[in-house]
Z-matrix of the N, CA and C atoms (Angstrom, degrees):
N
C 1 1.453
C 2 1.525 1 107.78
N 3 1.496 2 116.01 1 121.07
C 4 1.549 3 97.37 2 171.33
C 5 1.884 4 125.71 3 -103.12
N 6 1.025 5 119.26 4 177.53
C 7 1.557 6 110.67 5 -164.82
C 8 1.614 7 110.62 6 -45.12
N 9 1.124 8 81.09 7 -44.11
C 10 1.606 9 84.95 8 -174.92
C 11 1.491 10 117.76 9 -62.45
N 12 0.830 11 129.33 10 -3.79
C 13 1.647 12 132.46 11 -171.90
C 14 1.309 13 95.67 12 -116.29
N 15 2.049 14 134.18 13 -29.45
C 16 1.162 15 103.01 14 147.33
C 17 1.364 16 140.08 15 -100.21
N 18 1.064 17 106.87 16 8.56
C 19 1.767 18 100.97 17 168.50
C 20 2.060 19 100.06 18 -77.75
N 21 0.934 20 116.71 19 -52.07
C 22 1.595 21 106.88 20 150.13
C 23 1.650 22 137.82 21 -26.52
N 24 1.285 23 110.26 22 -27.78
C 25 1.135 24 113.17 23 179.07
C 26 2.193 25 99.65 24 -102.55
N 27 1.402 26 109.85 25 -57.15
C 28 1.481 27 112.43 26 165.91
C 29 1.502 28 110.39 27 -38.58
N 30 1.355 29 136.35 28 -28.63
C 31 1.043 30 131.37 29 162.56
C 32 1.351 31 132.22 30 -61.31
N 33 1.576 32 102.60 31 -59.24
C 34 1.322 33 109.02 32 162.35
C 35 1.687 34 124.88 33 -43.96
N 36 1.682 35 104.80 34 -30.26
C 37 1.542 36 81.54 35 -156.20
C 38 1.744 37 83.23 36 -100.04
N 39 1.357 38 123.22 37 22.67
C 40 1.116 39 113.42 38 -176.84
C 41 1.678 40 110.25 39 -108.44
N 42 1.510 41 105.83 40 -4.49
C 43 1.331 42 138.42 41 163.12
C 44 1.021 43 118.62 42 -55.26
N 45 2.043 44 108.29 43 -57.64
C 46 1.420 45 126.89 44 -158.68
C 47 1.088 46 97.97 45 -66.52
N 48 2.065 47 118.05 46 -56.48
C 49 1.292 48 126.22 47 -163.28
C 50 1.331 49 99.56 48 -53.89
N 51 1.459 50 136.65 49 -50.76
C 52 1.340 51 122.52 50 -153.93
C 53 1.865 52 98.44 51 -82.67
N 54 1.026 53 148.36 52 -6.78
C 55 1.431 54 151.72 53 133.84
C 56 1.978 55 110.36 54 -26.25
N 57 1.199 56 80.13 55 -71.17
C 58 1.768 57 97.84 56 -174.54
C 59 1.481 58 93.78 57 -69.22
N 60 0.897 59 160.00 58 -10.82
C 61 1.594 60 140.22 59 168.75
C 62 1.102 61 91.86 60 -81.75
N 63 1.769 62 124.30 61 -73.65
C 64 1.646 63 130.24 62 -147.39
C 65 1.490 64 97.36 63 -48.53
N 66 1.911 65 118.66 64 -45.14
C 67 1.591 66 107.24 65 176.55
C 68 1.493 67 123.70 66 -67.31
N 69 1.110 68 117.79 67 -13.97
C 70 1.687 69 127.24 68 -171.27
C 71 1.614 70 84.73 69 -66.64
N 72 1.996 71 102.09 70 -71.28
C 73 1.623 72 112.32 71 -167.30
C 74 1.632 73 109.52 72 -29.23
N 75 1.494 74 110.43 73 -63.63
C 76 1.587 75 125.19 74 -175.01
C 77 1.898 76 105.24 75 -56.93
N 78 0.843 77 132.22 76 -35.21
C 79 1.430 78 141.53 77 -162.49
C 80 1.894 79 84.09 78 -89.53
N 81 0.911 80 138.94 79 -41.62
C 82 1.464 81 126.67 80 -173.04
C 83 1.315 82 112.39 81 -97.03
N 84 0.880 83 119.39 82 -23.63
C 85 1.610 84 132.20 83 170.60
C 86 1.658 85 108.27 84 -46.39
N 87 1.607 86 88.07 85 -64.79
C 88 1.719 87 105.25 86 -172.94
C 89 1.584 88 94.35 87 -67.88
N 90 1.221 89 136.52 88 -48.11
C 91 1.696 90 120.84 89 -173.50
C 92 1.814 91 97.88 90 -52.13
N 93 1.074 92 96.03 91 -21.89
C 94 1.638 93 93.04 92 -155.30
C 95 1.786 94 103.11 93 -80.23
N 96 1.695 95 99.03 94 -58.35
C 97 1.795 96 97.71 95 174.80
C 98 1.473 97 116.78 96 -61.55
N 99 1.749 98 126.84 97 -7.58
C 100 1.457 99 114.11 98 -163.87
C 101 1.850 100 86.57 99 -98.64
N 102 0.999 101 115.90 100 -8.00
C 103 1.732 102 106.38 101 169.64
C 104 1.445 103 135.29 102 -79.31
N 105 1.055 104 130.09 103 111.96
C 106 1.394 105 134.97 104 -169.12
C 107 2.202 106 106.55 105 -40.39
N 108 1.148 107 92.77 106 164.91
C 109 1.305 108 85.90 107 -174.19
C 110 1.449 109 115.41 108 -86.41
N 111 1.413 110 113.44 109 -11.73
C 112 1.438 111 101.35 110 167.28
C 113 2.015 112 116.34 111 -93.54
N 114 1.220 113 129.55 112 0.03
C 115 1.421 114 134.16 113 114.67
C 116 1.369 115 122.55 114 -19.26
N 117 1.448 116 100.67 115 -70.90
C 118 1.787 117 104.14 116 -170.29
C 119 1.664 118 110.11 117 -58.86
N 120 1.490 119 106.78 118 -45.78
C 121 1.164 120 125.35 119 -173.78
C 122 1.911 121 102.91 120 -49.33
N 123 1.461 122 113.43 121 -66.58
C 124 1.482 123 115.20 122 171.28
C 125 1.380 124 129.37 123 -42.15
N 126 1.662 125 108.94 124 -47.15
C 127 1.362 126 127.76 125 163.09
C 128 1.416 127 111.12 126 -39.78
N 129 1.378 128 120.88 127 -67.12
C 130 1.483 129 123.28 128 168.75
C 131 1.245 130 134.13 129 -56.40
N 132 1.404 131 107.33 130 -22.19
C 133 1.708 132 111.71 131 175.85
C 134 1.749 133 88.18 132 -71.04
N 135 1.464 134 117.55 133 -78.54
C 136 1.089 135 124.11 134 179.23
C 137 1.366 136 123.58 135 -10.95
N 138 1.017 137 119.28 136 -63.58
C 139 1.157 138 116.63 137 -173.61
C 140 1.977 139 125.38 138 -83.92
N 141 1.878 140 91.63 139 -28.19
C 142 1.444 141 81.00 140 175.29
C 143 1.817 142 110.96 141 -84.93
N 144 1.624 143 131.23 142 4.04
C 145 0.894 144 140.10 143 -168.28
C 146 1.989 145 96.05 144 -76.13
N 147 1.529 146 102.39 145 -50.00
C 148 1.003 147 102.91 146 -171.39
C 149 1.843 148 105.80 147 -81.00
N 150 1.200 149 137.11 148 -33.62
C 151 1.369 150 107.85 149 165.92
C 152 1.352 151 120.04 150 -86.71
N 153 1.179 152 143.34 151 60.75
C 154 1.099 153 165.26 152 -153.00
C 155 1.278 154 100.78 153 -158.16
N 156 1.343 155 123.36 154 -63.63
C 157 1.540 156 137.51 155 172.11
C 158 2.155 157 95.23 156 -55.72
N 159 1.338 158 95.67 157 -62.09
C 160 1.753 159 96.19 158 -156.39
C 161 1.720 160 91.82 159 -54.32
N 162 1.418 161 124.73 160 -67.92
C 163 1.294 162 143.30 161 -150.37
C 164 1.881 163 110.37 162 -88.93
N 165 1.095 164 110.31 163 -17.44
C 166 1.625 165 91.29 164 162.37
C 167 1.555 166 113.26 165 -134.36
N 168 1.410 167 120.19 166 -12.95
C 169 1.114 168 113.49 167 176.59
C 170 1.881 169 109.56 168 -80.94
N 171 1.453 170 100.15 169 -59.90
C 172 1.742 171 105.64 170 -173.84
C 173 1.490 172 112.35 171 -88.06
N 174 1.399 173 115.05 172 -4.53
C 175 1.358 174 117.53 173 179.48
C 176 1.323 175 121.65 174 33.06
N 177 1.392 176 96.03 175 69.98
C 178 1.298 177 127.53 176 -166.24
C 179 1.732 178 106.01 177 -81.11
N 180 1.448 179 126.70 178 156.69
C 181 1.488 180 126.97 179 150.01
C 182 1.444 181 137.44 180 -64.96
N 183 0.774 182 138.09 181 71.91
C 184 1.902 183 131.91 182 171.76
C 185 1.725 184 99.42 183 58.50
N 186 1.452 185 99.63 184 -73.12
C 187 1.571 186 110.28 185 -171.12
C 188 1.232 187 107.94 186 -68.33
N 189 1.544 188 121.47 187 -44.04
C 190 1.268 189 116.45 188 169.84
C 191 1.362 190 134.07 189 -27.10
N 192 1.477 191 105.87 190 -72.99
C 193 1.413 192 138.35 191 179.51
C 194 1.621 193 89.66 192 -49.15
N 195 1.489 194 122.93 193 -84.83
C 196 1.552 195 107.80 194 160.18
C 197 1.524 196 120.61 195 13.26
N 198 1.694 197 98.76 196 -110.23
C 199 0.848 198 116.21 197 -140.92
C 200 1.623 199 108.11 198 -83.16
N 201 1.301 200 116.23 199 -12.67
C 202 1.462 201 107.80 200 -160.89
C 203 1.685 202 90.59 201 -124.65
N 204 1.160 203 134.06 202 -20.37
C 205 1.589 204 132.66 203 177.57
C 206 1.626 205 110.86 204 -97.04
N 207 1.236 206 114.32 205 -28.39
C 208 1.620 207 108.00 206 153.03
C 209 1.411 208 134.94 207 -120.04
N 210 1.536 209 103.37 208 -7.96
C 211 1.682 210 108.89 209 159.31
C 212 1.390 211 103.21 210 91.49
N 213 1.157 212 105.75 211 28.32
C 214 1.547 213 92.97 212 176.01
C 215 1.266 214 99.71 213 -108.98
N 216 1.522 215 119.67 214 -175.73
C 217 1.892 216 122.57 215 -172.69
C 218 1.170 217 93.41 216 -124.55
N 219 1.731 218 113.13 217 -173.11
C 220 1.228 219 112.13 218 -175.75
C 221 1.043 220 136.27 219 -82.89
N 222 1.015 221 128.86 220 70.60
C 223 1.825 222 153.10 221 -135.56
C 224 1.270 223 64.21 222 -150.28
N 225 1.266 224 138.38 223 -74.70
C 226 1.349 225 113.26 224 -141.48
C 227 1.479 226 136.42 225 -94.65
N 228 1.417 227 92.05 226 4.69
C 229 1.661 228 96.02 227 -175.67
C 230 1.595 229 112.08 228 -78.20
N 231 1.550 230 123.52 229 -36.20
C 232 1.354 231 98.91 230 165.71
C 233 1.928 232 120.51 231 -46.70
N 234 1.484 233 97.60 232 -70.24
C 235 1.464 234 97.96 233 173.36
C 236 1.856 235 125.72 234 -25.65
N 237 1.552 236 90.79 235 -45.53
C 238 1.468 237 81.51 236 175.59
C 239 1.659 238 125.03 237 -70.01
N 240 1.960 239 112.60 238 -6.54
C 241 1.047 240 77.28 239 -173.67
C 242 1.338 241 94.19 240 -124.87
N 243 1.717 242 128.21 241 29.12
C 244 1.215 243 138.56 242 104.55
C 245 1.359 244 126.83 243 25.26
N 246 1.665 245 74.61 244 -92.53
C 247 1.803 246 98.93 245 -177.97
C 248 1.233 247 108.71 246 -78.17
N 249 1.044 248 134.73 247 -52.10
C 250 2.006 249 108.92 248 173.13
C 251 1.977 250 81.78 249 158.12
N 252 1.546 251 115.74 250 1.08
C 253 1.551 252 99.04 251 178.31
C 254 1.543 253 119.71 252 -44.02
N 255 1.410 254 100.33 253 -49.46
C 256 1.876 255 95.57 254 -149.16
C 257 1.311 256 94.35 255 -65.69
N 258 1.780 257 120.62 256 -39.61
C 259 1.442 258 123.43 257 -163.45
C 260 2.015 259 89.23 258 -55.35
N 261 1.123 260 120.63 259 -32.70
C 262 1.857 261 119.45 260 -149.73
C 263 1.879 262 84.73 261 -73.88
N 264 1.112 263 116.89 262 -28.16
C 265 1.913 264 125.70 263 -140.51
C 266 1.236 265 99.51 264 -110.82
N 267 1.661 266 110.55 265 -21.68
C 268 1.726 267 113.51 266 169.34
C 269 1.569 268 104.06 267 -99.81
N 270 1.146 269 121.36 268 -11.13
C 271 1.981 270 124.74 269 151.11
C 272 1.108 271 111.86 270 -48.53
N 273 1.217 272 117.02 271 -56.96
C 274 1.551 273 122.86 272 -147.82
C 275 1.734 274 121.41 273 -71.39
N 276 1.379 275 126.87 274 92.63
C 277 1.700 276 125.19 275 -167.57
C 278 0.957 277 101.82 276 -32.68
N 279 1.057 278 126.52 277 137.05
C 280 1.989 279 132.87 278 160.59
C 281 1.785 280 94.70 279 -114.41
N 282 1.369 281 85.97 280 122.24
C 283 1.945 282 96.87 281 157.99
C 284 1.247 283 124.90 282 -16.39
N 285 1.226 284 93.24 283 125.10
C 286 2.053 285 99.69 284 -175.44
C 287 1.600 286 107.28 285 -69.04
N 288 1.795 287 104.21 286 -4.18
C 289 1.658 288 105.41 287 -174.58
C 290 1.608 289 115.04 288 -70.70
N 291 1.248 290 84.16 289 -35.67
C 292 1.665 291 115.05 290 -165.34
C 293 1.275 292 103.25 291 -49.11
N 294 1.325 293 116.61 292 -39.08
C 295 1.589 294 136.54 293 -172.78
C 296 1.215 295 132.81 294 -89.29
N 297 1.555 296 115.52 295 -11.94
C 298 1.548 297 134.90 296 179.35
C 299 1.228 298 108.07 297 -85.88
């Protein structure tokens, strides 16, 4: 294989990925506007209840919060960082204790 055939191919699949997000974005959007607002409203308690719980109460890890505060597997860590989680979960100060 020479370089050129893979920076050609790293392209492509760097193509694909950005395909598969823009449809993920559009595909959640629409779950999101076809829900009534007291839906949305639950949806949001829901979910900010639980990183609230994962990220300031148990000060949990990325995967943590994931996998063990909403039960999902690793299906979801791209998605989560997709949507802007890890950037929100690598914001967030964690205790200087945590670290000593």
């Amino acid at each position: 294989m020479t370089r050129r055939s893979l920076i050609d191919i790293l392209t492509e699949l760097g193509e694909l990925q950005e395909d598969i997000e823009k449809q993920t974005e559009r595909e959640m959007d629409e779950w999101w506007n076809a829900m009534s607002k007291d839906d949305q409203m639950k949806a949001f308690y829901s979910v900010m209840k639980r990183l609230v719980d994962g990220e300031l109460e148990q000060k949990g890890s990325y995967r943590y919060v994931l996998y063990d505060v909403f039960g999902f597997g690793p299906e979801s860590y791209m998605l989560g960082m997709m949507c802007g989680y890890m950037a929100l979960h690598n914001s967030i100060e964690r205790d200087v204790e945590k670290f000593t």
